[in-house]
N, C-alpha and C positions, 0 to 999 in steps of 0.2 A: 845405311838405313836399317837393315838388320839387325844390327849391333844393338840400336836404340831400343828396337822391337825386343829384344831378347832381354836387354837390361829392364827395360820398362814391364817387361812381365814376372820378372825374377823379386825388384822391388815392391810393385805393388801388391803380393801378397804377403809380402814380410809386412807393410807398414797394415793393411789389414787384419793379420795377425794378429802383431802387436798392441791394435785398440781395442779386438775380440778377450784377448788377456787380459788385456785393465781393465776391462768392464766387466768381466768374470772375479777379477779381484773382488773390484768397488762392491759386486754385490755377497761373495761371501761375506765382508766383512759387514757388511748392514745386516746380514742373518743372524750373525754372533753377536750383535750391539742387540739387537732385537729380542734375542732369545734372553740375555740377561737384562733387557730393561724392567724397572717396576714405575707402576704407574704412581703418581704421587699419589698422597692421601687428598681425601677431599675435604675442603675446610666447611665446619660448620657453623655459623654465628647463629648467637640465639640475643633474642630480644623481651623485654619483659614486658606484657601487654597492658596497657592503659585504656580506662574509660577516660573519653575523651567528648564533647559536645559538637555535633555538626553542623550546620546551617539547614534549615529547613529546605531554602530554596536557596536558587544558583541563576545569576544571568548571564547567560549565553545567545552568542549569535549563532546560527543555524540553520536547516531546514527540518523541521518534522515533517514525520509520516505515517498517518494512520494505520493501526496493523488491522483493525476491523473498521470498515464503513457501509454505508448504502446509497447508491443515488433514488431519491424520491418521487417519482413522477403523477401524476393528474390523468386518468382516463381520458377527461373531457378537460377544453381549455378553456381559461380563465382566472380570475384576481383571487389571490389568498385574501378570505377573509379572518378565520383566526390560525395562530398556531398554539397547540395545546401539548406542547414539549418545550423544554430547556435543551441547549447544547449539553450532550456529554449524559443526559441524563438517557436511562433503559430503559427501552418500550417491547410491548409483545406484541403478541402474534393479534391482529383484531383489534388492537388502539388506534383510536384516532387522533393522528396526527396535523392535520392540518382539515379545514372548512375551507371548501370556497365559496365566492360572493353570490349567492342563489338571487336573487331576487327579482331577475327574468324568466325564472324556472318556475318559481314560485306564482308570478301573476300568470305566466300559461296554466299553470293546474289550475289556479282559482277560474281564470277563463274557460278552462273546457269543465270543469266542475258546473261552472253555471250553466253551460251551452245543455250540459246533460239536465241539470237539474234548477231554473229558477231559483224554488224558493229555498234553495240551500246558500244563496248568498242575504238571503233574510231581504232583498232586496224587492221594495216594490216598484218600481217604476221600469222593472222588467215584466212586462205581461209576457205572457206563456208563446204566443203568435210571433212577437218583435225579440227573441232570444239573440238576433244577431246586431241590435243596437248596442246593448252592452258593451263596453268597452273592458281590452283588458283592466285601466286605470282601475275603475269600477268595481271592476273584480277582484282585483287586489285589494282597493279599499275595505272592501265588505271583509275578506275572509281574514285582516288583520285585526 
């Protein structure tokens, strides 16, 4: 059992050795290949340039994405009555954009309009006493 032990320590560093050396070889010699390489040259094509005609436009499947937008919103809710813009087209600061449908807003004003003042809906069959007969309808009527 000794024997083995003593043999077994004697070989494994010769065979350790030995792949320390070849690998110490392998890489002198990759230093010398190294030191004398030259890099190739780099090829150059050249091309001679044409005017050429493109297609204006292209169909493609895809998705776009706006790089600039705005969501629009309504203080008060209610039916768009007009819009006064085109997609795509530029607005500023204080344009209007979009109307909406007034015309409950409108006969209240004209109703308390009258409520203050009779004869500013030119209407006679409001005497000055009976202001609360008036009807919004009425009111509206007169002040369109």
């Amino acid at each position: 059992m000794a024997k083995r032990l003593i043999v077994t320590l004697m070989v494994l560093p010769a065979i350790v050795g030995g792949l320390g050396f070849l690998k110490f070889r392998q890489i002198q010699v990759a230093k010398a290949e190294g030191a004398s390489f030259q890099s190739p040259s780099t090829e150059v094509i050249t091309v001679i340039a044409q005017r050429e005609t493109w297609p204006s436009t292209l169909t493609v499947i895809g998705t776009a994405a706006a790089i600039q937008g705005v969501t629009v919103s309504a203080d008060l809710p209610g039916t768009v009555d007009k819009i006064h813009f085109e997609s795509g087209q530029c607005v500023h600061e204080g344009d209007i954009l979009v109307e909406l449908e007034t015309r409950q807003e409108r006969a209240q004003l004209a109703n308390m309009e009258a409520q203050r003042d009779p004869e500013w809906t030119g209407d006679t069959s409001c005497p000055g006493n009976e202001r609360s007969q008036c009807s919004t309808q009425e009111a509206l009527c007169d002040w369109r």
